[in-house]
C-alpha positions, 0 to 999 in steps of 0.5 A, spaced: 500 500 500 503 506 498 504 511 504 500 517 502 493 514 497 489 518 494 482 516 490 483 517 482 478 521 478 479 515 473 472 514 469 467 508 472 470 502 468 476 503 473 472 502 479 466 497 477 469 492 482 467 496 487 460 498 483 458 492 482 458 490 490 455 496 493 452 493 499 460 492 502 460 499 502 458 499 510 464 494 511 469 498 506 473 502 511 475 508 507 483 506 506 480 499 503 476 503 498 482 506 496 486 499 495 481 496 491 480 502 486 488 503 486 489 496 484 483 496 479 486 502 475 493 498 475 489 492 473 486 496 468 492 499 466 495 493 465 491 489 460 491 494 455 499 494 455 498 486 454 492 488 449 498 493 446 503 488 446 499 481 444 494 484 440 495 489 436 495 488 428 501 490 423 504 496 426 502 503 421 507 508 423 505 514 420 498 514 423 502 511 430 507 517 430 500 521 428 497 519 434 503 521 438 504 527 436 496 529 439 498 526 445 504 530 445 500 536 443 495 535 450 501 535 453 504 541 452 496 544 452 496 542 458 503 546 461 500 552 457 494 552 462 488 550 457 482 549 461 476 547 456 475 539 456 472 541 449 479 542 446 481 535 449 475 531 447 477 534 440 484 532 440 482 525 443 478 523 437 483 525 432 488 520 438 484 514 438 482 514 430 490 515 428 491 510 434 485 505 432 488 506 425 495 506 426 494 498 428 495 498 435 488 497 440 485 503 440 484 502 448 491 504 449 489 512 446 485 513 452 489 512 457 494 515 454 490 521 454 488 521 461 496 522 463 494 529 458 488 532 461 489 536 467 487 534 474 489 540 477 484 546 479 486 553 477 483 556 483 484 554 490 478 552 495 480 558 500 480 563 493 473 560 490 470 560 498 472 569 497 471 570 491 464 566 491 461 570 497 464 576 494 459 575 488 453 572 492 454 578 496 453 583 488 447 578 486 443 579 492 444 587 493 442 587 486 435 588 483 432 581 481 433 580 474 437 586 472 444 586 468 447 585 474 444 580 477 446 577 471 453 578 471 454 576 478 451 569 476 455 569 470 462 570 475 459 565 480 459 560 474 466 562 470 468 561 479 465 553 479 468 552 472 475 554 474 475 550 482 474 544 478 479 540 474 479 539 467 479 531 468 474 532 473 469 536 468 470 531 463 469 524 468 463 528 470 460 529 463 462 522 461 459 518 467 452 518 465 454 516 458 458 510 461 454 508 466 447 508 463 450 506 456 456 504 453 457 499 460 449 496 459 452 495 451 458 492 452 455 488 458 450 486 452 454 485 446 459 481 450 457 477 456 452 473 453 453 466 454 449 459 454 450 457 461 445 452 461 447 445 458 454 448 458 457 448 466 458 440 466 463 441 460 465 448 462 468 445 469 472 440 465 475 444 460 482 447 461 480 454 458 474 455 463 479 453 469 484 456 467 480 462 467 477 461 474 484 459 477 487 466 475 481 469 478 479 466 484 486 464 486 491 467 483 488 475 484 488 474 491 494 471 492 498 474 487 495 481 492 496 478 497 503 477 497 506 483 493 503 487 499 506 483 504 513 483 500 512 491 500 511 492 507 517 487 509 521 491 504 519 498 507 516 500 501 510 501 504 507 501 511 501 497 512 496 502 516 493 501 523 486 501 521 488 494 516 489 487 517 492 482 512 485 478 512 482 485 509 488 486 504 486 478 503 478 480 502 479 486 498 484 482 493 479 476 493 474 483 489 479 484 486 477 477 482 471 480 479 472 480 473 468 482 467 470 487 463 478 487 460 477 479 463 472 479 457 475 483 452 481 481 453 478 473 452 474 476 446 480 478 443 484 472 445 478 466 442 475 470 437 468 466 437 467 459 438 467 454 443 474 457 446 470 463 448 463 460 452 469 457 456 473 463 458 466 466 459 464 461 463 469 461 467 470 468 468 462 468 471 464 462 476 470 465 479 467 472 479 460 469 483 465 466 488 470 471 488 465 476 490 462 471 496 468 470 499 470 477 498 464 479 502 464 474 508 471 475 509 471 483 509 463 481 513 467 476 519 473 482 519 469 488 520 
């Protein structure tokens, strides 16, 4: 565990582990939630390298120095000081089209960018807390609907948008997008699986239980023990308000498996009976992981 954590304004995607599961949020302990979601950002970040790495077609240099350049581009938008989300949105469309076509997963674009787009906000809260009394101040002494009364809205909402990050605005903007439409969609078009009839044969084959193993053992325990040797090695504390059968519960969450589990799966079998197995197995060990995770996290609070 690092020694100073902070939760990520990281889109949805990176924290459905724990949306999936909003029941433990009475036994999630504020510096377990922080864990978690770290874990699952890594863990995100780290299937799209192994997309960029093993799955991407022939390499199209000119369209990948092109997307390059725009991230470039963000980046130094982003030591200039450029605020609008509209200029980061624009230049990520042109990103992740040269990347899509460059050959290399189109994935890799986004996160790419999100390192661009600033996190920081351009006026601090003491600032924002001054300044915004003072233009509530003008609008009550001013005349109702008046020029202004006007003004001063116009102030407080150029104030709002100022105490809010870039990277903030857009998540804000993009979370109903996500959550109510690409997820369902993705949720829609690639976790469909015939369960029935399949499960005697999904427990024997080796692409289902290798699957399963990874998820429900190797997660847990590969969390478990890097966390241990990190503070054995001094390079991170354990805090007070944590156990290790905590750590172990929220690295058995971290089992749950669905969105890079299926992509990554979808990418690997193609259509077939490989892919129902994968599928299969990425469900099971989902369902379990979640219940062990639960009643441990429920027997350590």
């Amino acid at each position: 565990m690092p020694k100073r954590a902070g939760v990520s304004p990281w889109p949805p995607t990176s924290r459905l582990r724990l949306a999936r599961s909003p029941y433990l949020a009475a036994v999630f302990q504020y510096l377990l939630k922080v864990f978690v979601t770290a874990l699952a950002i890594v863990d995100d970040i780290l299937s799209v390298l192994v997309i960029a790495l093993f799955y991407s077609e022939k390499i199209e240099v000119f369209s990948l120095i092109a997307g390059l350049a725009g991230v470039a581009l963000c980046f130094g938008a982003n030591l200039l000081v450029v605020r609008k989300p509209v200029f980061y949105a624009a230049i990520g469309i042109f990103v992740w089209c040269a990347v899509l076509k460059s050959g290399v997963h189109a994935t890799v674009a986004g996160v790419l960018l999100s390192f661009t787009i600033p996190a920081r906000t351009y006026v601090d809260r003491e600032r924002f807390l001054q300044r915004g009394r003072r233009v509530l101040d003008q609008f009550e002494a001013a005349r109702a609907n008046s020029a202004e009364a006007h003004a001063a809205i116009h102030t407080l909402e150029a104030q709002c948008e100022l105490v809010q990050s870039p990277l903030h605005r857009i998540e804000h903007n993009l979370h109903p997008w996500v959550s109510f439409l690409v997820m369902p969609l993705f949720a829609f078009a690639n976790a469909g699986v015939g369960i029935l009839g399949n499960i005697l044969p999904a427990i024997r084959h080796p692409a289902s239980i290798g699957v399963a193993l990874g998820l429900f053992i190797g997660k847990p325990v590969g969390i478990w023990m890097f966390a241990w040797l990190s503070v054995r090695t001094r390079l991170a504390t354990l805090p007070s308000e944590l156990s290790w059968g905590k750590i172990f519960g929220g690295g058995c969450l971290c089992g749950i498996g669905f969105t890079m589990a299926l992509f990554i799966a979808t990418l690997a079998f193609g259509e077939g009976a490989l892919l129902d197995m994968s599928k299969i197995g990425i469900l099971g060990a989902s369902l379990l992981a979640g219940i062990c995770g639960s009643l441990l996290l429920f027997r350590e609070s």
